[in-house]
NUPA-63082 format. One record per residue (C-alpha): y negated, z, x negated; residue in three letters. Coordinates in steps of 0.02 Angstrom, whole numbers, plus 50000, padded with zeros to 5 digits. Layout:
residues N
<Y:Y	Z:Z	X:X	res:ala>
...
***
This chain:
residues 431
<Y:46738	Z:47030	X:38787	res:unk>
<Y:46872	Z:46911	X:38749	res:unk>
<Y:47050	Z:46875	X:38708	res:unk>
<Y:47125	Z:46716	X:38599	res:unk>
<Y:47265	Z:46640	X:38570	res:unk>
<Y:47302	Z:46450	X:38568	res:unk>
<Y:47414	Z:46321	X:38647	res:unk>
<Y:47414	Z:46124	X:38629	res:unk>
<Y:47394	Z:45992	X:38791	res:unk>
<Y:47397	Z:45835	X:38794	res:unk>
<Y:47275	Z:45764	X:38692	res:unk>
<Y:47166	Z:45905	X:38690	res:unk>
<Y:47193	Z:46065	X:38606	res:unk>
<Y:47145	Z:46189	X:38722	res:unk>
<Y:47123	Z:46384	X:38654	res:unk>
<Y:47154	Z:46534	X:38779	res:unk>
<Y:46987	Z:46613	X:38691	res:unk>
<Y:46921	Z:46661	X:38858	res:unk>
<Y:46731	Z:46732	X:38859	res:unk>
<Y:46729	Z:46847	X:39001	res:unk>
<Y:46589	Z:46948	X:39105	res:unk>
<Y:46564	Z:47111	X:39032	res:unk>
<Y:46462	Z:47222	X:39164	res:unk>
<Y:46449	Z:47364	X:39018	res:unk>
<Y:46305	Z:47248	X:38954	res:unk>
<Y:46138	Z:47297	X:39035	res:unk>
<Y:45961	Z:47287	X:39004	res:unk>
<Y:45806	Z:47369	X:39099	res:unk>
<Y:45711	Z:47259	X:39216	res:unk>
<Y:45545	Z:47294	X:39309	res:unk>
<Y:45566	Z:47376	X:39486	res:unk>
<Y:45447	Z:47317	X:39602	res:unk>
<Y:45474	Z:47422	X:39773	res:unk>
<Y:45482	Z:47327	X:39907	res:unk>
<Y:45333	Z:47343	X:40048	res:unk>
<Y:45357	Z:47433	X:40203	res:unk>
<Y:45339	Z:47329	X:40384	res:unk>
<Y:45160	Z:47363	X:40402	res:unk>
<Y:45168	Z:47350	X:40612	res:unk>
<Y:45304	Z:47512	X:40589	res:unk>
<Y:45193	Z:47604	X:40431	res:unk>
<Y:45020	Z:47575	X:40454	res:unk>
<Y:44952	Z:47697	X:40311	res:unk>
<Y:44818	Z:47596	X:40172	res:unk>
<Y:44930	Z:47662	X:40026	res:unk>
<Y:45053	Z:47565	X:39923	res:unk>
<Y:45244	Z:47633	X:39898	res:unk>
<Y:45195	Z:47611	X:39696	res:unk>
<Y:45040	Z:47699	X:39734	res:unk>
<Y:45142	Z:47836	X:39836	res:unk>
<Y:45271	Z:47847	X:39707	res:unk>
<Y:45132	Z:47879	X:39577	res:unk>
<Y:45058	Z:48021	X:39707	res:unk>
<Y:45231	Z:48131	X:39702	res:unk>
<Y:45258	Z:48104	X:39514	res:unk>
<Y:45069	Z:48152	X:39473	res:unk>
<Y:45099	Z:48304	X:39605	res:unk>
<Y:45236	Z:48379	X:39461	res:unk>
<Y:45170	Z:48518	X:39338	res:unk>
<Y:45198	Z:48488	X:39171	res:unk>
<Y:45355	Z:48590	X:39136	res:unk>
<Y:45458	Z:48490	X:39285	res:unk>
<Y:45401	Z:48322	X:39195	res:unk>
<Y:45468	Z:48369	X:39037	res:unk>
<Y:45609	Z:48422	X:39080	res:unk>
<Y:45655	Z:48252	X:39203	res:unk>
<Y:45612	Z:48159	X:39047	res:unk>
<Y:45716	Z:48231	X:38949	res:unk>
<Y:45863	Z:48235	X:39065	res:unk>
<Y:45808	Z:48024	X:39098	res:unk>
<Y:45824	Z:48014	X:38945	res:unk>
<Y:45971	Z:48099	X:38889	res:unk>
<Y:46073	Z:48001	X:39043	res:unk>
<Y:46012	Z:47861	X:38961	res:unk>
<Y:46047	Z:47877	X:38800	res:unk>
<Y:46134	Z:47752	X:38677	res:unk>
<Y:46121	Z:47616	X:38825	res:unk>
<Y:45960	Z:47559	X:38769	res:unk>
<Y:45851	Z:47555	X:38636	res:unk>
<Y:45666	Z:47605	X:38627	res:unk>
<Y:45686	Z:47707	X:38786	res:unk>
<Y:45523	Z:47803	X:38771	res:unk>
<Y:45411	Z:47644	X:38722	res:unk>
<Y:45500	Z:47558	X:38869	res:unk>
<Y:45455	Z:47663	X:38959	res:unk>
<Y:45286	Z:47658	X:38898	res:unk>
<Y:45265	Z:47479	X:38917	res:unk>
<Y:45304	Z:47483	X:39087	res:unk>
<Y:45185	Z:47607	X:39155	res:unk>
<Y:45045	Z:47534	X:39064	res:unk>
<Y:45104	Z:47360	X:39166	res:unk>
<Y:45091	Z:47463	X:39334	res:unk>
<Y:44939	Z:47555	X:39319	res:unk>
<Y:44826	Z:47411	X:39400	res:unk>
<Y:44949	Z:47469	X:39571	res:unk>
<Y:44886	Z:47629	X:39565	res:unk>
<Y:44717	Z:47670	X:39656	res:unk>
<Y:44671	Z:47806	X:39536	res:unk>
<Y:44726	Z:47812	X:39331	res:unk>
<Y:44687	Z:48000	X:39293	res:unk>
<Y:44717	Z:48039	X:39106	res:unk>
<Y:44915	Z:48082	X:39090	res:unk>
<Y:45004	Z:48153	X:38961	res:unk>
<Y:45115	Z:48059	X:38849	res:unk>
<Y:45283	Z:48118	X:38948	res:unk>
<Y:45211	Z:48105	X:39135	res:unk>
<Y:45139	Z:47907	X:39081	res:unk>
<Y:45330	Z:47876	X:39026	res:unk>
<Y:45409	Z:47967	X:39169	res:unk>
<Y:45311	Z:47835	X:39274	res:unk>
<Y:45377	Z:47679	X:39169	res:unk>
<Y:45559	Z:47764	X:39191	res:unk>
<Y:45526	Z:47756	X:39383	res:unk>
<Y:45464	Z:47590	X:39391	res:unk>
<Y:45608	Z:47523	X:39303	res:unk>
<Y:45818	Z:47471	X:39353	res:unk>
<Y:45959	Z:47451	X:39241	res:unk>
<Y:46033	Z:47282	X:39287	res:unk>
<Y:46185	Z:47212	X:39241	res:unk>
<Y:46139	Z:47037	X:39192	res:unk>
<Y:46337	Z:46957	X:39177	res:unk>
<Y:46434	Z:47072	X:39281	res:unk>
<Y:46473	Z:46925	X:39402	res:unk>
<Y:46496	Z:46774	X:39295	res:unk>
<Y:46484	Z:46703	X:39107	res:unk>
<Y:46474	Z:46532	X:39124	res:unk>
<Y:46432	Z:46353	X:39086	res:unk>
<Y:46410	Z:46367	X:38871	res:unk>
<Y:46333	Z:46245	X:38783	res:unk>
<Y:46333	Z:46246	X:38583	res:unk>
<Y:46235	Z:46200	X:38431	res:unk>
<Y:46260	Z:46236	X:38243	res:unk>
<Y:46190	Z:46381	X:38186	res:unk>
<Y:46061	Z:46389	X:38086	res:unk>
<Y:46127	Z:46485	X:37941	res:unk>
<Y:46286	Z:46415	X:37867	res:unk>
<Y:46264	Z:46514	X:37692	res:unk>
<Y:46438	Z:46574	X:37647	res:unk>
<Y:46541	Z:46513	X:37784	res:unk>
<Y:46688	Z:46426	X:37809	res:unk>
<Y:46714	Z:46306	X:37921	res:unk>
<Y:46546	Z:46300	X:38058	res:unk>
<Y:46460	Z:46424	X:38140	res:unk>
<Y:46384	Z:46401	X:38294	res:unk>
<Y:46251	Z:46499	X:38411	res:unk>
<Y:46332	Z:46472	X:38587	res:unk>
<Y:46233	Z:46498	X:38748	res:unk>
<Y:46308	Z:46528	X:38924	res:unk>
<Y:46221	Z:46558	X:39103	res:unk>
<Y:46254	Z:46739	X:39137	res:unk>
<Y:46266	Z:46786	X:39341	res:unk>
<Y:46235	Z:46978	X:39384	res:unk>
<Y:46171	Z:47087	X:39546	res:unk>
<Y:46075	Z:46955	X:39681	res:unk>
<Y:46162	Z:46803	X:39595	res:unk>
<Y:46020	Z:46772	X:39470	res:unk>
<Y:46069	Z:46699	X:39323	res:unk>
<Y:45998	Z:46726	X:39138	res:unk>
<Y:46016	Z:46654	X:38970	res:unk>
<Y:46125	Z:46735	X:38842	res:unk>
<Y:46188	Z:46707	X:38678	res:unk>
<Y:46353	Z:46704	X:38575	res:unk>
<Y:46399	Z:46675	X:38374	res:unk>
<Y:46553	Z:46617	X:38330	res:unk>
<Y:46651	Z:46500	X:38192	res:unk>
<Y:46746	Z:46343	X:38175	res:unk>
<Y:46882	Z:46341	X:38058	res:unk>
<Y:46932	Z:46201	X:37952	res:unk>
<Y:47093	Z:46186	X:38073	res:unk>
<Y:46998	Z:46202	X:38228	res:unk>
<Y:47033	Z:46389	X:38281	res:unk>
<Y:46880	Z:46436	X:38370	res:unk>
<Y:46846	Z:46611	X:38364	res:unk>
<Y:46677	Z:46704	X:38418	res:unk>
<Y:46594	Z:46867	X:38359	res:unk>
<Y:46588	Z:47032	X:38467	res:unk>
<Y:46424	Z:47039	X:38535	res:unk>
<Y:46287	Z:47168	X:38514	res:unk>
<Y:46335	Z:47313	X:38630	res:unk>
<Y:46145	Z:47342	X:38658	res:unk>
<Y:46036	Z:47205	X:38763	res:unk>
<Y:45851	Z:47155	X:38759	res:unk>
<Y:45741	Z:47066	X:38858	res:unk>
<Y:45594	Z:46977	X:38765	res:unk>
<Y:45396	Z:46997	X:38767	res:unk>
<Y:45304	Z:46893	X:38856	res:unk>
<Y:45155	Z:46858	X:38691	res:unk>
<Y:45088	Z:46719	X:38798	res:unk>
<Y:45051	Z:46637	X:38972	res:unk>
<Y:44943	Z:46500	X:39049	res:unk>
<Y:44999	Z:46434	X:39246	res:unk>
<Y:45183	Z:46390	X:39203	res:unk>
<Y:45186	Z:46387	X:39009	res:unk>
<Y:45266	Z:46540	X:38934	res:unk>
<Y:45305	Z:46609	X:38773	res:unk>
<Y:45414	Z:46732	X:38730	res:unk>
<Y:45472	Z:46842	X:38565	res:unk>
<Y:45605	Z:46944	X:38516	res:unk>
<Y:45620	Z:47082	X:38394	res:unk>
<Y:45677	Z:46989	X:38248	res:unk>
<Y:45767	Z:47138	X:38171	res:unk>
<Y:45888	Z:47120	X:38337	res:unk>
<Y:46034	Z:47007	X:38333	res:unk>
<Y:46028	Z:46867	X:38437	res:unk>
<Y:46197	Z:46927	X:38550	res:unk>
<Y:46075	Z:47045	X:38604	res:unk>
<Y:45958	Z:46924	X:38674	res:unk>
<Y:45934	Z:46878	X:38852	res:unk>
<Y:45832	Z:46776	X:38945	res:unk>
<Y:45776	Z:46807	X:39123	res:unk>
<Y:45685	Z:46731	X:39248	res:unk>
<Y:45499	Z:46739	X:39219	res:unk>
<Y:45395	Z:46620	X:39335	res:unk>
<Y:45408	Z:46604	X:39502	res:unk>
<Y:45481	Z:46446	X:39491	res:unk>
<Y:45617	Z:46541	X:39394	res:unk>
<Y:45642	Z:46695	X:39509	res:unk>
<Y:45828	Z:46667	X:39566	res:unk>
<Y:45876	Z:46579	X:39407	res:unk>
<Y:45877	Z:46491	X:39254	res:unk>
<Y:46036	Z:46398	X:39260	res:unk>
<Y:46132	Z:46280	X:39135	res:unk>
<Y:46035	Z:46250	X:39007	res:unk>
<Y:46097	Z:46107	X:38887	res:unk>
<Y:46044	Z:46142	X:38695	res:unk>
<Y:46017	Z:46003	X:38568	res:unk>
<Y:45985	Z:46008	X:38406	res:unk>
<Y:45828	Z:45891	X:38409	res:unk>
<Y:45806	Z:45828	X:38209	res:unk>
<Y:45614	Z:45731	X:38183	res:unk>
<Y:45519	Z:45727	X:38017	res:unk>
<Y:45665	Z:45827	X:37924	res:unk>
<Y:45631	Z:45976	X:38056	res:unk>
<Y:45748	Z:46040	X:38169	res:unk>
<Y:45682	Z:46098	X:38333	res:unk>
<Y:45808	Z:46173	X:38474	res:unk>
<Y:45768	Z:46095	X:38651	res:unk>
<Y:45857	Z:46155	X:38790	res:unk>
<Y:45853	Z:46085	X:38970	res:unk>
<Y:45881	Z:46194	X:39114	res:unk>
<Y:45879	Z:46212	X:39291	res:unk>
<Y:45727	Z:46336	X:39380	res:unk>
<Y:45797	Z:46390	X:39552	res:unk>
<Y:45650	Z:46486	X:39667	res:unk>
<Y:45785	Z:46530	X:39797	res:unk>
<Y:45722	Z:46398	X:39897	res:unk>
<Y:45693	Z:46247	X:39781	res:unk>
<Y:45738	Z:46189	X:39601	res:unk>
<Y:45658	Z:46084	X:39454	res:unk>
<Y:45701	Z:46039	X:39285	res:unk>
<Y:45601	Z:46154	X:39126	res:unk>
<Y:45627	Z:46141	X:38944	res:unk>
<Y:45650	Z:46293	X:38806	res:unk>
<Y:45602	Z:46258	X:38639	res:unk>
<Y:45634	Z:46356	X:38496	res:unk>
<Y:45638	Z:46355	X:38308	res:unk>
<Y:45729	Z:46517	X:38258	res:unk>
<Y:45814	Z:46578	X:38430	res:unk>
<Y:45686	Z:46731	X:38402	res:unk>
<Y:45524	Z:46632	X:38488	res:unk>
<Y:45554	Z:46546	X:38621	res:unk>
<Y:45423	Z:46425	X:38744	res:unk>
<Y:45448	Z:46375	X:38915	res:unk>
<Y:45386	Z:46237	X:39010	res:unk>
<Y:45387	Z:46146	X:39159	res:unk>
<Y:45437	Z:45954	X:39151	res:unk>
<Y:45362	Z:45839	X:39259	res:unk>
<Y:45361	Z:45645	X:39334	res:unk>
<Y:45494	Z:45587	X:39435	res:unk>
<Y:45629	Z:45581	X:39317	res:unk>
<Y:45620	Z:45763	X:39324	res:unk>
<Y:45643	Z:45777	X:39508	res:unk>
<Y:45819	Z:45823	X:39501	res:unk>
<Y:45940	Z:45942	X:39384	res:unk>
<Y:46044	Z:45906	X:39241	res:unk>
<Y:45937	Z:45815	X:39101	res:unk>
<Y:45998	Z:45815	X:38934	res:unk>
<Y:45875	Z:45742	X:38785	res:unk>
<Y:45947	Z:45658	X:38634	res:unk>
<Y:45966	Z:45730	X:38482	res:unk>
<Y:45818	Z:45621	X:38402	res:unk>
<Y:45705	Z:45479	X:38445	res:unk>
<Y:45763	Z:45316	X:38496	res:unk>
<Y:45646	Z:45186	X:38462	res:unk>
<Y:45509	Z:45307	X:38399	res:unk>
<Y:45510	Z:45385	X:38570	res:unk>
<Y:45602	Z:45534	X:38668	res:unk>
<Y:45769	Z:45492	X:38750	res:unk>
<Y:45849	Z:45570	X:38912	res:unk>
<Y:45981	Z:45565	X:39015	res:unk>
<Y:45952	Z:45604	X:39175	res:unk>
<Y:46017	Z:45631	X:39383	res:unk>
<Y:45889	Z:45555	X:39489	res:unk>
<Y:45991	Z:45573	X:39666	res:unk>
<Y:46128	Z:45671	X:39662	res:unk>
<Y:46282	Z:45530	X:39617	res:unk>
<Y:46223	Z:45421	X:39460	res:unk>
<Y:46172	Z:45433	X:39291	res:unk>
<Y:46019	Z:45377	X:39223	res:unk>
<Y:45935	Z:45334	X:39047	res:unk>
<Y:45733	Z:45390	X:39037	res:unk>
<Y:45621	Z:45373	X:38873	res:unk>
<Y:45436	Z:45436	X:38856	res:unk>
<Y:45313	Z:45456	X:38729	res:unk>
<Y:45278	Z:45641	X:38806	res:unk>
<Y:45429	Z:45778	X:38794	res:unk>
<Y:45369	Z:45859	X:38958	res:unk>
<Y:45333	Z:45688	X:39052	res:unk>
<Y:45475	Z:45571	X:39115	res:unk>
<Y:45471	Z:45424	X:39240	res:unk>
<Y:45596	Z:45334	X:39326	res:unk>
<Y:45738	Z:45275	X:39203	res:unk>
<Y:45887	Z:45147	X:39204	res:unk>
<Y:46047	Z:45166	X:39307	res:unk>
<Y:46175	Z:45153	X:39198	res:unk>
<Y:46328	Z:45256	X:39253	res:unk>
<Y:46382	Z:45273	X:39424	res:unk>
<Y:46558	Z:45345	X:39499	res:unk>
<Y:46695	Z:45209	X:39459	res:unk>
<Y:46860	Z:45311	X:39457	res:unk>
<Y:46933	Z:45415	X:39606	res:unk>
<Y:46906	Z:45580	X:39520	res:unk>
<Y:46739	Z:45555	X:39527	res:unk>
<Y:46687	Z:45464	X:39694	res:unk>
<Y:46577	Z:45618	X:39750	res:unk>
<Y:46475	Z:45600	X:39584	res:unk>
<Y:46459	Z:45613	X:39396	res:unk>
<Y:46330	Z:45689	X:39303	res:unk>
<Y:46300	Z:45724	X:39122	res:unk>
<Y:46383	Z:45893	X:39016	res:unk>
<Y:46255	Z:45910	X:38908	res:unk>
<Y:46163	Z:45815	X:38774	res:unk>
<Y:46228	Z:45644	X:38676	res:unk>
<Y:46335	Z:45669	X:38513	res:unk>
<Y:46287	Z:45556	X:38374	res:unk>
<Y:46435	Z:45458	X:38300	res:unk>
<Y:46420	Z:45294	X:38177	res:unk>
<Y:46501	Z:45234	X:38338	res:unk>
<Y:46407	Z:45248	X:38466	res:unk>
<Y:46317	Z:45388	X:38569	res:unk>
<Y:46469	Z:45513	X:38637	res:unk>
<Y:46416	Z:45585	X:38799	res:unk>
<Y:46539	Z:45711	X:38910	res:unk>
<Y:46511	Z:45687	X:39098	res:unk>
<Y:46581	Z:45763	X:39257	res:unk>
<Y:46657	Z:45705	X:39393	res:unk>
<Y:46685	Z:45761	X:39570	res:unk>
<Y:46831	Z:45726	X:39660	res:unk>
<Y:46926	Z:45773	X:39849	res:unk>
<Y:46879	Z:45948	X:39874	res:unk>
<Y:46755	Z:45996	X:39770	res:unk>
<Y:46864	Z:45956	X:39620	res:unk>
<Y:46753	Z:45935	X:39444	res:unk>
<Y:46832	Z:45870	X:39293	res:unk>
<Y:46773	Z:45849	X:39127	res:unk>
<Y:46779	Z:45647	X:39073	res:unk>
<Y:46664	Z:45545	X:38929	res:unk>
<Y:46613	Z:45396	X:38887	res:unk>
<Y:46507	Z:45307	X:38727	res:unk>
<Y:46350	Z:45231	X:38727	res:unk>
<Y:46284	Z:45102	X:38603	res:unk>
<Y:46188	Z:45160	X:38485	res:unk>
<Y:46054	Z:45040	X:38467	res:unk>
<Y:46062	Z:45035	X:38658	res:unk>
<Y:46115	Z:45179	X:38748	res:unk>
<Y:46085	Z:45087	X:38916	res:unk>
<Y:46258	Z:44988	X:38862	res:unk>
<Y:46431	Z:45089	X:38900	res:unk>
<Y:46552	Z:45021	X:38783	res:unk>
<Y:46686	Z:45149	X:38809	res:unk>
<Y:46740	Z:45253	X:38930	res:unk>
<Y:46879	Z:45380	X:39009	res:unk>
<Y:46967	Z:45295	X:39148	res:unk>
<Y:47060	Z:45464	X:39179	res:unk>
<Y:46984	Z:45651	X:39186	res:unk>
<Y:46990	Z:45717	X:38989	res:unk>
<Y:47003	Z:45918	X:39052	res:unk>
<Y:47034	Z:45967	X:39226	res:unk>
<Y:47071	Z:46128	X:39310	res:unk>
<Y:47259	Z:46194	X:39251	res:unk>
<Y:47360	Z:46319	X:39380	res:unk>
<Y:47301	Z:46456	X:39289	res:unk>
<Y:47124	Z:46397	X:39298	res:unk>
<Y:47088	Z:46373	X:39467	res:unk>
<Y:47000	Z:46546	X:39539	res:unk>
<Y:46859	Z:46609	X:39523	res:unk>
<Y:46694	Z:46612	X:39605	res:unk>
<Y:46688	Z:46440	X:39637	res:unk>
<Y:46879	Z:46368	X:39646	res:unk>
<Y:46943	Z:46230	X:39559	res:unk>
<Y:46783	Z:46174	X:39439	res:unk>
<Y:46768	Z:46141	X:39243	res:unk>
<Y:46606	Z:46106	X:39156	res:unk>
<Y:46520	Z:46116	X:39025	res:unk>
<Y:46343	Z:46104	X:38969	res:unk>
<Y:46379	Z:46044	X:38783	res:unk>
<Y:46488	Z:46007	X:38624	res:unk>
<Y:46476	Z:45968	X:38443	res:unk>
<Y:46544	Z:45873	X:38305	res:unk>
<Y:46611	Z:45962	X:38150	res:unk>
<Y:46679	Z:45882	X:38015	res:unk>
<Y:46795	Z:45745	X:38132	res:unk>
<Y:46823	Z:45843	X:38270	res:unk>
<Y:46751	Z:45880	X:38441	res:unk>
<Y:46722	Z:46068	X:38503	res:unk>
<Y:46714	Z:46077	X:38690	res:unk>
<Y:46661	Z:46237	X:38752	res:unk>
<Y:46672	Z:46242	X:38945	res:unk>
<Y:46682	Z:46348	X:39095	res:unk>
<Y:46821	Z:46406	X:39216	res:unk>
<Y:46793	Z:46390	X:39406	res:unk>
<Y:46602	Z:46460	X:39387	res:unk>
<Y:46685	Z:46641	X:39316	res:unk>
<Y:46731	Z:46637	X:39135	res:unk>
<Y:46723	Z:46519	X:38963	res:unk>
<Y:46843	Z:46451	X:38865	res:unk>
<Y:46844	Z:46297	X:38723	res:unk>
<Y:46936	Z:46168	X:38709	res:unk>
<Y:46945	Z:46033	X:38515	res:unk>
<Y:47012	Z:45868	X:38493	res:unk>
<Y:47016	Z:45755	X:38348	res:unk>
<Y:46852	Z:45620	X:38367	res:unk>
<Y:46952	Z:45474	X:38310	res:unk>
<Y:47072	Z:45499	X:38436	res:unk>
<Y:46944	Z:45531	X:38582	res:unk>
<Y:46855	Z:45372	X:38510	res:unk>
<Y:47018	Z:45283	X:38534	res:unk>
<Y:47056	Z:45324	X:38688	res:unk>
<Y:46840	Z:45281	X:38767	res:unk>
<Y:46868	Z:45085	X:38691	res:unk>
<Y:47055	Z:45074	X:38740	res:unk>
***
């Protein structure tokens, strides 16, 4: 859901296009019941297995007429329901101690109990980053494929996806999503590694990501897209966070199409920490990062492997008061005939972010030859609550045709954008 209008700051020109939770969305996610305390229920039997029991104790007229009514209750909320439901028996059956042969509406009636309608950004949309899409055929302007951390029930975050256009006088406007949602399949898996598909007859709005490893189980969080460009091929990277509950480390997505998707770890001590963002090609003939190896400086990391990193090169620490706490990168490097443009934050008294930059060589991206003494975007009066108070960020922008879009987030709740002319942001870094 969202609402636009614009109005001019300072500087920037910041649009009241405001990307909000919608908790209509929903997908269906496996239900795993929890197990009992065994010291109060000592009994050898599973609650799946149990479950299974009463369900397989139905005759067939009271299964097929639960189905049904399942299904009716459920209708026009998802899509598929019945090979959902399918799919998700077949996943439980190793649970259950006995597999009798079932008919086709009892084996779905299991899959329908197994599974939970969750809604995956009733809580928060948040922290975008942006690319150009793919397809530009018959367009005006840009279009872009936008991605923002969704927060639902629990606090776990996902991955979802938004389309939207540029026009040629910067009015950012963004396509109502698919009503419907989908979670991918899971086509391959080896320790950590995972890859995942879509159906590529579904729109991408309708595609969410959730947490898949255990590494992954409270979150994937942040993720900062590039558009990587090698050998005239374009390959999508993203960097994200993987929070356990208890721990986090930094993974990479890579995808071609936004319809296959791999995941994988990243690993060295470079990686140690969150908020990488890789370059948008090879420096050097080898893979560029920036990186936050404690949790107050900036770093620059290159490696010959995309999922190795070692220690890199300080090379931007807090100078100004607005960010004495820390600064940290928002997203990947934009490249300009000027330099390398990278958007940081900064954390100030009270937990307060803003959104600054500054420009990197670009022979030399160690070197800072320009940078915001003061914070570009910070929270406005009418921006300050939300989940978490007082906070902008962002997780990437582009450049398109002279001008930078800034999509960014809204104390942790909501998403908004924000354009400003790159000549006169260029100005300002070297002044």
């Amino acid at each position: 859901m969202h609402e636009t209008t614009t109005r001019t700051t300072p500087f920037f020109n910041r649009q009241t296009l405001h990307l909000r939770p919608d908790p209509a969305r929903v997908v269906l996610r496996p239900f795993e019941p929890a197990p009992e305390p065994r010291a109060l229920n000592r009994i050898d039997k599973s609650r799946a297995c149990r479950i299974f029991e009463r369900i397989l104790a139905l005759d067939e007229t009271g299964i097929e007429t639960l189905l049904a009514a399942t299904l009716a209750n459920f209708k026009g909320r998802h899509r598929n329901l019945r090979d959902i439901f399918d799919r998700r028996a077949t996943e439980m059956s190793g649970a259950f101690a006995c597999d009798p042969s079932l008919s086709e509406a009892r084996h779905q009636l299991i899959g329908a109990y197994f599974l939970n309608e969750y809604s995956f950004e009733a809580a928060a949309l948040f922290n975008p980053s942006i690319v150009p899409h793919p397809n530009q055929f018959g367009t005006t302007g840009g279009r872009f494929i936008l991605s923002a951390r969704a927060v639902g029930e629990g606090h776990i975050s996902s991955l979802t996806f938004r389309t939207g256009n540029v026009a040629a006088d910067g009015t950012v406007t963004i396509d109502a999503p698919e009503r419907l949602a989908s979670a991918p399949e899971i086509t391959a898996r080896v320790g950590d590694r995972v890859e995942l598909a879509f159906d590529p007859a579904s729109e991408i709005t309708e595609r969410v990501i959730f947490p898949i490893t255990e590494h992954q189980a409270n979150g994937i969080e942040d993720a900062r897209f590039v558009a990587f460009e090698h050998e005239g091929k374009t390959t999508y990277y993203a960097t994200y966070t993987a929070y356990s509950g208890q721990a986090i480390r930094s993974e990479l997505l890579e995808t071609e199409d936004f319809v296959s998707f791999r995941m994988a770890p990243l690993k060295g001590v470079g990686a140690r920490n969150k908020g990488m963002a890789l370059f948008p090609r090879k420096i050097g003939g080898r893979y560029a990062m920036i990186a936050r190896h404690d949790n107050e400086n900036l770093s620059l990391i290159y490696s010959d492997n995309l999922h190795e990193w070692g220690p890199g090169k300080p090379i931007l620490q807090p100078t100004h008061a607005w960010e004495f706490i820390q600064i940290g990168n928002c997203g990947s490097t934009i490249e300009l005939d000027e330099g390398w443009l990278l958007f940081t934050h900064g954390v100030g008294p009270v937990r307060h972010y803003s959104i600054g930059a500054v420009l990197l060589d670009k022979d030399d991206p160690s070197k800072v030859i320009g940078r915001s003494r003061q914070p570009l975007i910070q929270p406005e009066a009418s921006e300050r609550e939300g989940y978490v108070p007082n906070v902008v960020y962002t997780c990437g922008a582009m450049q398109l045709e002279g001008r930078i879009v800034l999509p960014y987030a809204i104390s942790d709740t909501f998403s908004t954008f924000a354009t400003v002319e790159t000549a006169a942001l260029l100005e300002l870094l070297k002044s």
